[in-house]
LUMTOR-655712 format. One record per residue: residue in one letter; x, y, z of N, C-alpha, C, O in turn. Coordinates in steps of 0.02 Angstrom, whole numbers. Each point is the difference from the previous one (the first is absolute). Layout:
REM LUMTOR-655712
   minu     n_px     n_py     n_pz    ca_px    ca_py    ca_pz     c_px     c_py     c_pz     o_px     o_py     o_pz
      A        X        Y        Z        X        Y        Z        X        Y        Z        X        Y        Z
...
***
This chain:
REM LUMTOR-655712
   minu     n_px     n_py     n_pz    ca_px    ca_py    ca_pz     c_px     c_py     c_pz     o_px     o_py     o_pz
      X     1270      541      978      -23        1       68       60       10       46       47      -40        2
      X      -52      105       41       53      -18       44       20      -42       62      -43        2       43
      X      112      -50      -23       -6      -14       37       -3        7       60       30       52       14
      X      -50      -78       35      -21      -14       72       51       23       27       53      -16      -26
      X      -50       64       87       56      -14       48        6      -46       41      -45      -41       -4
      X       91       29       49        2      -50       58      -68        7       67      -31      -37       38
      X       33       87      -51      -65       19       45      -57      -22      -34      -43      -34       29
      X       38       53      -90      -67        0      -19       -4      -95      -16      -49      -37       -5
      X      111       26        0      -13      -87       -9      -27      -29       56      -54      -28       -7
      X       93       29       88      -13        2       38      -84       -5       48      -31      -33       41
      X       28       89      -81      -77       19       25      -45      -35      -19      -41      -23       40
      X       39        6     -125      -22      -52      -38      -24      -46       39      -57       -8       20
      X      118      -32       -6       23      -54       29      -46      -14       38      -44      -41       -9
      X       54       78       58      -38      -11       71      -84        9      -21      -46      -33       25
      X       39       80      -71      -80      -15       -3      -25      -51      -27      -53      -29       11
      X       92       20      -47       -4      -69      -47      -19      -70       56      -47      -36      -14
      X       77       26       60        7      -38       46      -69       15       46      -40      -46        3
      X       28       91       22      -69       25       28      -78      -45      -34      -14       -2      -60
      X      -22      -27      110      -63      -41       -7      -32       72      -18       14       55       23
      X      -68      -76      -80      -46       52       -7      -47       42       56       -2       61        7
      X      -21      -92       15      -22       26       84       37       45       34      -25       47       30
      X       79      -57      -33       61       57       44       -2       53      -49       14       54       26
      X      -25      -50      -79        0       59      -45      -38       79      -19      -45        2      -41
      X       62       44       67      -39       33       34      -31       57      -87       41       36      -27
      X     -109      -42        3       -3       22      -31      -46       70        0      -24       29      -49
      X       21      -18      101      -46       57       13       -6       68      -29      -42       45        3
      X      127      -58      -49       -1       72      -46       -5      -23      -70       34       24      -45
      X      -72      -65       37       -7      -42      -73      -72      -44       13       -3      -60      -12
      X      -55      102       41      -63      -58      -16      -26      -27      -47       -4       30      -53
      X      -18      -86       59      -32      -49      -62      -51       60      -16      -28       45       31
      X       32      -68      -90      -55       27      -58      -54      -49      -15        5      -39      -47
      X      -71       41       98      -48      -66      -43      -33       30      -42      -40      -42      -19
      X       25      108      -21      -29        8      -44       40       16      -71       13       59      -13
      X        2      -98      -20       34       29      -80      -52       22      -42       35       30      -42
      X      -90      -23       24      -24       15      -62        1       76      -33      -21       26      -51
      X       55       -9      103       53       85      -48       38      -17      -39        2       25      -56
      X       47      -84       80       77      -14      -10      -24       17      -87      -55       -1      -28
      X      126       18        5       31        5      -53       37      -67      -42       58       19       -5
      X      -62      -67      -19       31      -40      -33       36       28      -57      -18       20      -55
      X      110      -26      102       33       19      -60       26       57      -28       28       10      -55
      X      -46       40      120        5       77      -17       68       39      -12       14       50      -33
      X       25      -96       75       85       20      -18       35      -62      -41       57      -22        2
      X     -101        8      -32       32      -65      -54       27       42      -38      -33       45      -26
      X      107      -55       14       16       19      -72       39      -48      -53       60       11       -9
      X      -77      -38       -8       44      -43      -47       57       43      -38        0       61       -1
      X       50     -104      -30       42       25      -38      -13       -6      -72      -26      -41      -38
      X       56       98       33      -27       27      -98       69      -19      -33       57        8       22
      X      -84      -43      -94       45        4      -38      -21       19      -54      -57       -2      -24
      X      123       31       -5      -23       46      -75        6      -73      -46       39      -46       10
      X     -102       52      -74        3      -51      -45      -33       33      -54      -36       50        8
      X       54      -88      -82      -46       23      -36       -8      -58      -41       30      -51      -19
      X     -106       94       12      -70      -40      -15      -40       17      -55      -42       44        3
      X       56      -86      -69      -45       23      -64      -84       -8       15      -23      -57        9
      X       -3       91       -8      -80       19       23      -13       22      -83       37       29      -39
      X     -124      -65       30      -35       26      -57      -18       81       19      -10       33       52
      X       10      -24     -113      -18       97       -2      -60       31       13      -12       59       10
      X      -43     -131      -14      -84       20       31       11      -21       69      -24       40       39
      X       55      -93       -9        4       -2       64       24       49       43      -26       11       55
      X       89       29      -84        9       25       29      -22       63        6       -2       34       51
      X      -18      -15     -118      -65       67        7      -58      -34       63       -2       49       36
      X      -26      -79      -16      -35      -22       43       17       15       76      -29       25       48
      X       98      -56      -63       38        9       77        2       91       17      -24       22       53
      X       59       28     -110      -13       55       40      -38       64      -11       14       56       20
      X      -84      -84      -69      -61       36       28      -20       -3       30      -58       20       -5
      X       85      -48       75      -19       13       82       28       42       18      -19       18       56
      X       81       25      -88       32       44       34       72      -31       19       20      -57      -11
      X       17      113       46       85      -35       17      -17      -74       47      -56      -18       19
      X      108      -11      -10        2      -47       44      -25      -75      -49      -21      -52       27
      X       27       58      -75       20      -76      -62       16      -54       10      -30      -54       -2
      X      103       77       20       57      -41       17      -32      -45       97       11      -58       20
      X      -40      103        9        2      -48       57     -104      -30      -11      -28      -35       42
      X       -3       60     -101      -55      -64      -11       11      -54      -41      -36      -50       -8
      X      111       69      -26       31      -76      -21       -9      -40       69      -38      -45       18
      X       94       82       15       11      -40       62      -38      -39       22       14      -55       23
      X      -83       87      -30      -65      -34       70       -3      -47      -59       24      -56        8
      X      -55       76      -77      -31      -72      -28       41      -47      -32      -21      -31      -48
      X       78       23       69       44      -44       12       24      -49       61       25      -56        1
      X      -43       97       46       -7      -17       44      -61      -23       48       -1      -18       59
      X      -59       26     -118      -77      -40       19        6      -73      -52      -43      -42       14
      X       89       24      -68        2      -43      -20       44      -47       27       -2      -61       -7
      X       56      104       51       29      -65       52      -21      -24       35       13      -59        9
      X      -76      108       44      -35      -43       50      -60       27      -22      -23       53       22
      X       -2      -85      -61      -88       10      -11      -38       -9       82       23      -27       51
      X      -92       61      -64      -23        1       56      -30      -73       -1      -21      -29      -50
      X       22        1      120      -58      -47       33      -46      -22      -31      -33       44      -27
      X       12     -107       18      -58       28       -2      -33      -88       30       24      -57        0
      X     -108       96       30        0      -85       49      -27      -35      -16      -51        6      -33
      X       79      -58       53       -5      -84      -33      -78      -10       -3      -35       18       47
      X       13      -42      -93      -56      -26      -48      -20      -65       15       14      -34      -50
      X      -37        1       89       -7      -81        2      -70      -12      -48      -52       31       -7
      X       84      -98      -24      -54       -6      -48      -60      -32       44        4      -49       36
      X      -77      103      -52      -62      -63       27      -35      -15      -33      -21       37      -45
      X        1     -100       56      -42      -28      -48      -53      -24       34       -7      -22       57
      X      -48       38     -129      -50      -22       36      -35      -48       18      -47        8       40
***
């Protein structure tokens, strides 16, 4: 990241110091509707190269979908880190 000049610290500064009210956002309006938004769309994590002994039917599995293998490892590896939700069950009795 590069650093700041004296100016640009400066400037900081002073907005930093500014009550929200004084803040003039008229070239930046609130957004009250998200349900376009994108979750995550310029996420990129960092890749590392590893290797990984995989069974030989699994992995025939993995790419009779076609190219792209290596990143449905990814996802279902990454659905066993955060399994989905799921909602709470209260027991009733009758």
């Amino acid at each position: 990241m590069k650093k700041l000049s004296k100016k640009q610290a400066k400037e900081l500064a002073a907005l930093a110091r500014l009550p929200d009210d004084k803040i003039d956002l008229s070239d930046a309006p609130e957004l009250p509707n998200w349900t376009g938004a994108l979750v995550g769309k310029f996420y990129r994590p960092i890749k590392r190269p590893v290797t990984v002994r995989i069974d030989v039917d699994i992995l025939a599995w993995l790419k009779r979908s076609g190219p792209g293998y290596q990143t449905r490892i990814n996802a279902l590896l990454r659905h066993a880190m955060h399994p989905p939700r799921t909602p709470n069950r209260k027991n009733k009795r009758a």
